[in-house]
KEPAVEX-431447 format. One record per residue (C-alpha): residue number from 1; residue in three letters; chain; x, y, z. Coordinates in nm, 4 decimals. Example, Ala and Ser with C-alpha at 12.3 -4.5 7.8 and 13.67 -1.06 7.14 Angstrom:
# residues 2
PT resi resn chain        u        v        w
PT    1  ALA     A   1.2300  -0.4500   0.7800
PT    2  SER     A   1.3670  -0.1060   0.7140
//
This chain:
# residues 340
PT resi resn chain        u        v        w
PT    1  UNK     A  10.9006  22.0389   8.7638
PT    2  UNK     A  10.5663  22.1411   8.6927
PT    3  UNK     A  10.2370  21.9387   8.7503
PT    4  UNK     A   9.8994  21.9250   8.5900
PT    5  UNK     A   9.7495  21.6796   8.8639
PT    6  UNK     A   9.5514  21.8693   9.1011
PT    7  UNK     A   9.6648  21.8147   9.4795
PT    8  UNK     A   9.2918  21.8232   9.6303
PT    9  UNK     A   9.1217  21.4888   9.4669
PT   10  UNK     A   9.4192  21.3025   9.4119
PT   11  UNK     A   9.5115  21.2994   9.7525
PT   12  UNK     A   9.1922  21.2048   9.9201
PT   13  UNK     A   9.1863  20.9268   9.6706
PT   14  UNK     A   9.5183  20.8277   9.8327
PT   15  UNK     A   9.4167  20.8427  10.1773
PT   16  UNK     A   9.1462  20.6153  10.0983
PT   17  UNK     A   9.2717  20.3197   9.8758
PT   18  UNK     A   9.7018  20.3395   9.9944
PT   19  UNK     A   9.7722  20.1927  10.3504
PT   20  UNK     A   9.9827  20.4768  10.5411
PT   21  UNK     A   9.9351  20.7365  10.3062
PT   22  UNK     A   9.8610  21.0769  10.4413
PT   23  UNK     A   9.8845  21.4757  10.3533
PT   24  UNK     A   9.9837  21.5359   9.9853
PT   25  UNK     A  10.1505  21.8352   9.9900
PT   26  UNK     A  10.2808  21.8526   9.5851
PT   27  UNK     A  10.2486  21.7327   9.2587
PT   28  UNK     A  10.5366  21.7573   9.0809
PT   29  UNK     A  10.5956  21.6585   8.6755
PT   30  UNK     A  10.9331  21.5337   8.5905
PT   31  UNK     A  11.0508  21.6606   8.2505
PT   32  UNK     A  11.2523  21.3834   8.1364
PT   33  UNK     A  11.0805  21.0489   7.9851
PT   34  UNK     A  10.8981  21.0330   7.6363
PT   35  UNK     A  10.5963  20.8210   7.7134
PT   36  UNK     A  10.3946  20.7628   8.0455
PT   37  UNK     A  10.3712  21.1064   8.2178
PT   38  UNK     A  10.5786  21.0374   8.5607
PT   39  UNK     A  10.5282  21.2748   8.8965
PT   40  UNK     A  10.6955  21.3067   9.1899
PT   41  UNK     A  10.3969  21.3056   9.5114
PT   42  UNK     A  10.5566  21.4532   9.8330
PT   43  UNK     A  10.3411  21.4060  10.1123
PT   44  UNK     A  10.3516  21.4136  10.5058
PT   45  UNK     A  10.3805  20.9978  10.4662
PT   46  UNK     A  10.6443  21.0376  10.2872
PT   47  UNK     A  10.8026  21.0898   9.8375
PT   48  UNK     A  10.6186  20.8875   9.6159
PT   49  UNK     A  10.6331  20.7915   9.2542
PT   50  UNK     A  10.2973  20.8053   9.0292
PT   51  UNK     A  10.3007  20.7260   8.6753
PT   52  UNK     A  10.0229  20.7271   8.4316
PT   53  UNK     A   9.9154  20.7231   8.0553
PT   54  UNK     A   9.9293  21.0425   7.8796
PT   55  UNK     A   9.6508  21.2399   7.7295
PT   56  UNK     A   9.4720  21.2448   7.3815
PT   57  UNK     A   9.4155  20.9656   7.1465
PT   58  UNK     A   9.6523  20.6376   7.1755
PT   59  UNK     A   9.7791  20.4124   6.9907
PT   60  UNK     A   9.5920  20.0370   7.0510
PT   61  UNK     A   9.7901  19.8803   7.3491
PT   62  UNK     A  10.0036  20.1475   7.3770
PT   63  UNK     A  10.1389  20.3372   7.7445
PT   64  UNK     A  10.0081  20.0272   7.9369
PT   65  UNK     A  10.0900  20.1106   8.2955
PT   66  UNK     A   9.8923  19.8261   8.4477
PT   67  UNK     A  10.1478  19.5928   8.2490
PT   68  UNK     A  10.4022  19.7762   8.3743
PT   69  UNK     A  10.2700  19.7274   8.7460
PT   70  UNK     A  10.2192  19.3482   8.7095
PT   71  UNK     A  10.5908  19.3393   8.5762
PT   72  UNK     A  10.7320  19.5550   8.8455
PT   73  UNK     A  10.5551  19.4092   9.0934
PT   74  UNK     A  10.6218  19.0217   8.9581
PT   75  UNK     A  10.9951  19.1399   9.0237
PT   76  UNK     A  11.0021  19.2483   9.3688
PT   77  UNK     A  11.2357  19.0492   9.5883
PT   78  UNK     A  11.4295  18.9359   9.2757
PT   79  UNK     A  11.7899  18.9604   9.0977
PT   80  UNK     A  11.6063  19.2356   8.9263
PT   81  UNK     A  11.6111  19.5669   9.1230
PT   82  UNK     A  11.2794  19.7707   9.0690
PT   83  UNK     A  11.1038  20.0110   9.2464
PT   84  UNK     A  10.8106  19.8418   9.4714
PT   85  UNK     A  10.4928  19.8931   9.3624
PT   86  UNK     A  10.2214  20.0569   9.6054
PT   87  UNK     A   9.8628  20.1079   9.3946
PT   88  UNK     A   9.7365  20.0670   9.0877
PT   89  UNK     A   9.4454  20.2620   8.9721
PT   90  UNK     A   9.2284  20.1921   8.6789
PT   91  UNK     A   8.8882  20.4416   8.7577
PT   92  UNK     A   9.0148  20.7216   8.4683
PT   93  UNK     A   8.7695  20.9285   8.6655
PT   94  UNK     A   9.0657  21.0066   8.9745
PT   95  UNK     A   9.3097  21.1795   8.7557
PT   96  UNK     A   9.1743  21.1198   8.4106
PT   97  UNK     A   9.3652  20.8254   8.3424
PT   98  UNK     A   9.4493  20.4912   8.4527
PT   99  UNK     A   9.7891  20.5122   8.6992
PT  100  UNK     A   9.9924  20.3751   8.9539
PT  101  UNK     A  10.2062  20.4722   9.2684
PT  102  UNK     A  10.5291  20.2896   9.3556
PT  103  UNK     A  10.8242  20.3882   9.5861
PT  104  UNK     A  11.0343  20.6846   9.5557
PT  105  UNK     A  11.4197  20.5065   9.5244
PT  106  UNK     A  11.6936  20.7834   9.5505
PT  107  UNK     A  11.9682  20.7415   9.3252
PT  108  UNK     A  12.1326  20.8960   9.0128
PT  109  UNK     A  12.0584  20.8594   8.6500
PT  110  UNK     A  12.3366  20.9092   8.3569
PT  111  UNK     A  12.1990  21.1012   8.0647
PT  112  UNK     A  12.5478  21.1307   7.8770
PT  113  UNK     A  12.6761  20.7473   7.8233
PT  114  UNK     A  13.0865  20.8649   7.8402
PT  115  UNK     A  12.9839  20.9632   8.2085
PT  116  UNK     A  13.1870  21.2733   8.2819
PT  117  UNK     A  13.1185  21.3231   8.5883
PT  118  UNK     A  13.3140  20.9701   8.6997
PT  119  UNK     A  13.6522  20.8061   8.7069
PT  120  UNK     A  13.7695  20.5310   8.4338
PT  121  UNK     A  13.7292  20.2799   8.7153
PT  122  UNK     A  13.3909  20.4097   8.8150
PT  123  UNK     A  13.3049  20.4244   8.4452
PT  124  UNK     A  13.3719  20.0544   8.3752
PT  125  UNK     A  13.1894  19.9363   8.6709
PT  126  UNK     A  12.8603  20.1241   8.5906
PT  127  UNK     A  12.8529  19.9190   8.2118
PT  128  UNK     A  12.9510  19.6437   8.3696
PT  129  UNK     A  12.6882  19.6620   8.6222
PT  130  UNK     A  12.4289  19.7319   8.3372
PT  131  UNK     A  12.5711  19.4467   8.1800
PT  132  UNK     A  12.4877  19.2121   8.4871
PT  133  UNK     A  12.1533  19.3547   8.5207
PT  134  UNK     A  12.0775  19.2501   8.1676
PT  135  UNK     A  12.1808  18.9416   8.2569
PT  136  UNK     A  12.0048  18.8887   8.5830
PT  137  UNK     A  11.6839  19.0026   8.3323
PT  138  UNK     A  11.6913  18.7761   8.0904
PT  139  UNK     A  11.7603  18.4764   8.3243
PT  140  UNK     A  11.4239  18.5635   8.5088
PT  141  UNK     A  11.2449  18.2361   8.6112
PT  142  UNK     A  10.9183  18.3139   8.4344
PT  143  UNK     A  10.6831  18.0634   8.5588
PT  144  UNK     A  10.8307  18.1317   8.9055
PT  145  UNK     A  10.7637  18.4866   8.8577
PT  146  UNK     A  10.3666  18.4640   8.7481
PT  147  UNK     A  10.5409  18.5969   8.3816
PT  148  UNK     A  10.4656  18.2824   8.2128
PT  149  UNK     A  10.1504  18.4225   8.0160
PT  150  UNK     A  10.3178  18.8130   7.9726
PT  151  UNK     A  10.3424  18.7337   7.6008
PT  152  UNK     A  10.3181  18.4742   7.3552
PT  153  UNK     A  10.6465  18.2660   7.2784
PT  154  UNK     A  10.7863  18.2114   6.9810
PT  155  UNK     A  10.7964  18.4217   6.6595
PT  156  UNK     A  10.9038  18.7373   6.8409
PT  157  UNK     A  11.0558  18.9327   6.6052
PT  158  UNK     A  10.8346  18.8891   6.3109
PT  159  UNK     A  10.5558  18.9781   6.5385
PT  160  UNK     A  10.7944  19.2440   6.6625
PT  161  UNK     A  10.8120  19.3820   6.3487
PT  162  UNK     A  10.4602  19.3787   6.2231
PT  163  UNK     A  10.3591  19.5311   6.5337
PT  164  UNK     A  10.6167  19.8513   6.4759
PT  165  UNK     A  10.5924  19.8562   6.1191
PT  166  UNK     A  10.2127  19.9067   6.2129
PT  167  UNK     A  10.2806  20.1797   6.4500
PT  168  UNK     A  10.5037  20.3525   6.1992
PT  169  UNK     A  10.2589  20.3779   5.9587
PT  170  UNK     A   9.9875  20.5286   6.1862
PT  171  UNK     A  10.2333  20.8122   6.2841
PT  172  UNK     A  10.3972  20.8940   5.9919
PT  173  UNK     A  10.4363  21.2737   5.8912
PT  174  UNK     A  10.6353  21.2353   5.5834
PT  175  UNK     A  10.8116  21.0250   5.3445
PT  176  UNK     A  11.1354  20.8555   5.4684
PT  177  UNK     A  11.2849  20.6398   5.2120
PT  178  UNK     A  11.5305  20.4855   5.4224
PT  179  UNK     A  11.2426  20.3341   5.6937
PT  180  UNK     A  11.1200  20.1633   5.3960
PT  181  UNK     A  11.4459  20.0010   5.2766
PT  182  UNK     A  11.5079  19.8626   5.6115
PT  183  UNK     A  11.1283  19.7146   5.6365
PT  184  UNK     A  11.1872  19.5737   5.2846
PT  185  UNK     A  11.5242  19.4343   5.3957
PT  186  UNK     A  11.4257  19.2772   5.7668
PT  187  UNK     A  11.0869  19.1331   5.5963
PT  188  UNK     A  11.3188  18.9586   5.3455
PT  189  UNK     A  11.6147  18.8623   5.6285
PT  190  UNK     A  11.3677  18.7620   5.8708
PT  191  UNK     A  11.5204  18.5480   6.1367
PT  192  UNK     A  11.3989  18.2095   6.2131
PT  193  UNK     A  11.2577  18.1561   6.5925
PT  194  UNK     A  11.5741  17.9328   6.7694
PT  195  UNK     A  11.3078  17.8630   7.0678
PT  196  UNK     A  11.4761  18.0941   7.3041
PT  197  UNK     A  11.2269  18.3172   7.5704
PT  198  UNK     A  11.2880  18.5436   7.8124
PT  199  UNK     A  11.1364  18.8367   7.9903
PT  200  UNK     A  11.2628  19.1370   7.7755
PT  201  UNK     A  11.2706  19.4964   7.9038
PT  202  UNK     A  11.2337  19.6527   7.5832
PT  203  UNK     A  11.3790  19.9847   7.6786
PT  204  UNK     A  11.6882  19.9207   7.7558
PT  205  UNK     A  11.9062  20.1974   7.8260
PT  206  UNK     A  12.1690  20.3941   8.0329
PT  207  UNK     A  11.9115  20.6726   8.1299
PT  208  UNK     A  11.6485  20.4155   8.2391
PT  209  UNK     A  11.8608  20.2559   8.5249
PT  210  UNK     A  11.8887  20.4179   8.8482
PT  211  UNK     A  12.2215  20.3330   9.0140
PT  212  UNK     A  12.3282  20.4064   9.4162
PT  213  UNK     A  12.4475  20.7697   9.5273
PT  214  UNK     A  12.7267  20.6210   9.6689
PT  215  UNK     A  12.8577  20.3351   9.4182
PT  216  UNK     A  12.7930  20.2268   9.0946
PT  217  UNK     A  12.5312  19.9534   9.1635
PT  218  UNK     A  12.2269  19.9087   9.0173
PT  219  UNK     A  11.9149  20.0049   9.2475
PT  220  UNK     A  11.6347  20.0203   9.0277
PT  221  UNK     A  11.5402  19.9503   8.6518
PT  222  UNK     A  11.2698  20.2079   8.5230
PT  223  UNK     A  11.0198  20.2648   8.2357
PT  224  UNK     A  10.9227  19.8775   8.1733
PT  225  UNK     A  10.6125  20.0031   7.9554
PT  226  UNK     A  10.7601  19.8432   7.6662
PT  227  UNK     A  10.8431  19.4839   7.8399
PT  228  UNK     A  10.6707  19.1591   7.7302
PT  229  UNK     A  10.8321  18.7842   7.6420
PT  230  UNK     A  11.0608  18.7808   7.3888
PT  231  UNK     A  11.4067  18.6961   7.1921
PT  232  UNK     A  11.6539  18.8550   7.4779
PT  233  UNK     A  11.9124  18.9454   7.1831
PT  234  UNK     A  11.6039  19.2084   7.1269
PT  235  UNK     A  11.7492  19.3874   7.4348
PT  236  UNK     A  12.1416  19.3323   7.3779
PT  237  UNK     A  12.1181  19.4887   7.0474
PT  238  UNK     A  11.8837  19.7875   7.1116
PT  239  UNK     A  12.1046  19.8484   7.4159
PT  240  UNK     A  12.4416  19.8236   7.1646
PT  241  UNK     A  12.2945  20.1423   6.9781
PT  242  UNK     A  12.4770  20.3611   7.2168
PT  243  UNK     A  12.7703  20.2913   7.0173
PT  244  UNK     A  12.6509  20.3722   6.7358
PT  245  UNK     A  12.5087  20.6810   6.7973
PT  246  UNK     A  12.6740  21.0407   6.8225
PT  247  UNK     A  12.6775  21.2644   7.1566
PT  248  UNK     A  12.4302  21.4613   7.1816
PT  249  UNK     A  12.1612  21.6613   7.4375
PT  250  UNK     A  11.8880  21.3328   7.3390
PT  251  UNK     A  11.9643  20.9896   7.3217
PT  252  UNK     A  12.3172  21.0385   7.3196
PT  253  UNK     A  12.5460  20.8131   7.2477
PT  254  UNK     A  12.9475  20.7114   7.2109
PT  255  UNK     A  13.0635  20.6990   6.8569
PT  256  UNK     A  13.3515  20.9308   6.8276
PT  257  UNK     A  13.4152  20.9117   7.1829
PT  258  UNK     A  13.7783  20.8155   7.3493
PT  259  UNK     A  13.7308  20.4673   7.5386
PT  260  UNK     A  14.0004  20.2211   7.6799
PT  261  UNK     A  14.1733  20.4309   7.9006
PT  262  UNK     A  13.8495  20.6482   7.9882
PT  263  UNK     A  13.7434  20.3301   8.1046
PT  264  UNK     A  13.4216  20.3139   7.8618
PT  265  UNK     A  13.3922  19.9393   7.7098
PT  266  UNK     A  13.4008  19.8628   7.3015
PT  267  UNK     A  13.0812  19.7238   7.2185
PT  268  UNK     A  13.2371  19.4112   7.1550
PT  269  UNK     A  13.3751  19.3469   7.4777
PT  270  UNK     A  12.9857  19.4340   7.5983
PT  271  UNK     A  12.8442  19.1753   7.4088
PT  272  UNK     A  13.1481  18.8984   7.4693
PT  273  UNK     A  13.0485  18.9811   7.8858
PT  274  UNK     A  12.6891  18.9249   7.8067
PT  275  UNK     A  12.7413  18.6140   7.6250
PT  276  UNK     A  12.9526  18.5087   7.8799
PT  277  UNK     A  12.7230  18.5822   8.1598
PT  278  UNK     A  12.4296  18.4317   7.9541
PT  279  UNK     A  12.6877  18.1196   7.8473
PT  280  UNK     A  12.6191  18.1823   7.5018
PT  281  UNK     A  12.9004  18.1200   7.2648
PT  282  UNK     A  12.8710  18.2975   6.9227
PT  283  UNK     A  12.5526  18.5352   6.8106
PT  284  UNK     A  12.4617  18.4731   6.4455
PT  285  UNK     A  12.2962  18.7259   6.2640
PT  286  UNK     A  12.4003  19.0088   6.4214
PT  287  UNK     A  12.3229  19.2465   6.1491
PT  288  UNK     A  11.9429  19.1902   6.1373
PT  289  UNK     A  11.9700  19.2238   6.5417
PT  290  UNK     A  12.0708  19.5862   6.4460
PT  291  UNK     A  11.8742  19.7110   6.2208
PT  292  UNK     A  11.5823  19.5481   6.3747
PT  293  UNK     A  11.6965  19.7799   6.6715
PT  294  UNK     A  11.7238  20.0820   6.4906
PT  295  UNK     A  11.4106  20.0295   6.2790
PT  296  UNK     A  11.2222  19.9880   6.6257
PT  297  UNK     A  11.3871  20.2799   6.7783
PT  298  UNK     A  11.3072  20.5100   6.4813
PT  299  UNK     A  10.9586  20.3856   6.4745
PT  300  UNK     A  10.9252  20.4814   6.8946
PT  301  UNK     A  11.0781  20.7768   6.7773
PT  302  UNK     A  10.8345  20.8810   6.5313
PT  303  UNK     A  10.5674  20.8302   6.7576
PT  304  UNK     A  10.6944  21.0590   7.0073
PT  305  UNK     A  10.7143  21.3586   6.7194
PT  306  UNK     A  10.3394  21.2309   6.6127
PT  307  UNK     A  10.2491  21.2974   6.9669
PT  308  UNK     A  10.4020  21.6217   7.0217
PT  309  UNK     A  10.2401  21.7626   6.6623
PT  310  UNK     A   9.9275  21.6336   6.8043
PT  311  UNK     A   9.9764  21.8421   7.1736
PT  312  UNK     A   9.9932  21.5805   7.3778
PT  313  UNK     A  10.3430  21.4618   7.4314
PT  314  UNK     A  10.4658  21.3996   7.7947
PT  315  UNK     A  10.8387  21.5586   7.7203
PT  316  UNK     A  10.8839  21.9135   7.6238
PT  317  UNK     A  11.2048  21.7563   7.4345
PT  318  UNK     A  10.9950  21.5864   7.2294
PT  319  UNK     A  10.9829  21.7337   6.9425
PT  320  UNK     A  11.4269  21.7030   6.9812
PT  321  UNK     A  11.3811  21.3190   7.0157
PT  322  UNK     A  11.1362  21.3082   6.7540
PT  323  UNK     A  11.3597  21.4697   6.4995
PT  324  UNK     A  11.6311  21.1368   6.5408
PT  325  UNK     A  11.3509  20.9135   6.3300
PT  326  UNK     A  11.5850  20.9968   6.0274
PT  327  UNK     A  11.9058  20.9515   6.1188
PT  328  UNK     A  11.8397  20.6373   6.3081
PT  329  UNK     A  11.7073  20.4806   5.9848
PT  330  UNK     A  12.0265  20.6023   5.7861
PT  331  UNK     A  12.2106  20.4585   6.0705
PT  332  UNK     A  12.0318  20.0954   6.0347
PT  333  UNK     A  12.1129  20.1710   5.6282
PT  334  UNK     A  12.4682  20.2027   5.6911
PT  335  UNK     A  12.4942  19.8698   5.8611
PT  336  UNK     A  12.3018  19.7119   5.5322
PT  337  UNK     A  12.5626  19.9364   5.3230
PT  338  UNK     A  12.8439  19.7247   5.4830
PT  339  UNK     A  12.6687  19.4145   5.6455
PT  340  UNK     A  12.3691  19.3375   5.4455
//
């Protein structure tokens, strides 16, 4: 891990405006994540977590880390395990950008979803975990939690989709004919708002949940840049991609790959323990829920290869993740190929 943060100024800022900080030693860049640039402060006080919005020209409303701080810290002390939030810091003049600081919370993260390194039992527990945690998400008493205003209700996924259809277009870099079959298609399938809100994460994956060294329970829920009010089937079927994408070094997924005995869950059985958990008894529309998901996915992906062309992309696998735009969308066009 590198660091383009210098030590001097950032510190003394530190000292000043965070109780109990003191003597920051390094400023270290963690490679992984696509979005908000995310460092690792060790200090005499203590390992600290700062993340911030990324260089360059942004997209409107885009890599809002003082959303992410109110949602973080609207979820301390909840079902919901997060990281707690120590500072947030919106004077662009300390590091050149608005950021926060939040706890460091030591724990592992699975970048390959058949989780090799684990036993069938262990395997099972860690989905099901993810499942609950989903769960515990979604059932989030927003009022109680200050979330009530954190988006607007109702009509979530055609605002969804005008919102990434809109992003899409400002980062395209060349013609893909199946992104615009699957906006045709979900513009002409919209779904109809069934009055159901929840908090939704947005981001929803394996690699963005930090589970316990020692067990496989959830200790903290990262990258919440993306989170808002919403239609919390949004979440369930962006997370259900993962079986429907091929292993791989980015975003990998689990089609192809042995489960039952390995102890990996069919993505039926995931979705019958949500429902379950949620006490929902059959999912209609399905399909659309998807390739909405895949469209969205494709269009996040798209920015992040707009961003690295442009030199300012906070992963040096960006340009990797970037590359999956395309065969997400012929993914999503499969589904209308059999489904639609």
């Amino acid at each position: 891990m590198g660091s383009d943060l210098a030590v001097g100024p950032l510190g003394r800022y530190l000292e000043a405006h965070l109780d109990g900080f003191r003597g920051l030693r390094a400023v270290r860049k963690f490679s992984d994540g696509q979005s908000n640039p995310t460092y690792l402060l060790e200090a005499d006080s203590g390992r600290y977590v700062l993340r911030r919005k990324p260089g360059g020209a942004l997209l409107k409303s885009a890599h809002a880390v003082d959303r992410e701080f109110r949602v973080l810290r609207a979820l301390e002390g909840s079902d919901v395990p997060v990281a707690r939030t120590l500072h947030l810091c919106a004077d662009e003049d300390v590091i050149g950008a608005m950021f926060y600081v939040m706890e460091f919370v030591q724990g592992r993260v699975f970048w390959n979803p058949a989780l090799p390194e684990l036993e069938a039992g262990e395997r099972a527990q860690v989905y099901d975990a993810m499942n609950a945690t989903l769960a515990a998400i979604h059932s989030v008493d927003l009022e109680a939690a200050g979330l009530s205003d954190f988006g607007r209700p109702g009509g979530y996924y055609a605002r969804q989709f005008a919102t990434w259809q809109r992003q899409y277009r400002a980062t395209e870099t060349g013609e893909m004919p199946e992104m615009e079959r699957i906006m045709t298609w979900l513009e002409a399938n919209m779904v109809g708002d069934d009055g159901r809100v929840s908090l939704v994460h947005g981001d929803y994956r394996l690699d963005n949940i930090m589970f316990a060294d020692d067990a496989p329970r959830v200790v903290a829920v990262m990258d919440w840049e993306l989170s808002t009010l919403g239609h919390p089937l949004a979440d369930l079927a962006y997370q259900c991609m993962l079986w429907r994408m091929p292993p791989g070094p980015v975003l990998s997924g689990l089609e192809g790959v042995e489960r039952g005995a390995s102890g990996l869950p069919e993505e039926a059985d995931y979705v019958a323990r949500y429902c379950e958990r949620m006490g929902i008894s059959e999912i209609r529309d399905w399909p659309f829920y998807l390739v909405f998901g895949l469209f969205r996915l494709a269009a996040i992906v798209q920015g992040v290869k707009f961003r690295a062309l442009q030199g300012n992309a906070s992963s040096d696998r960006a340009m990797a993740v970037g590359a999956l735009a395309g065969p997400l969308a012929r993914k999503a066009c499969d589904i209308l190929d059999r489904d639609g």
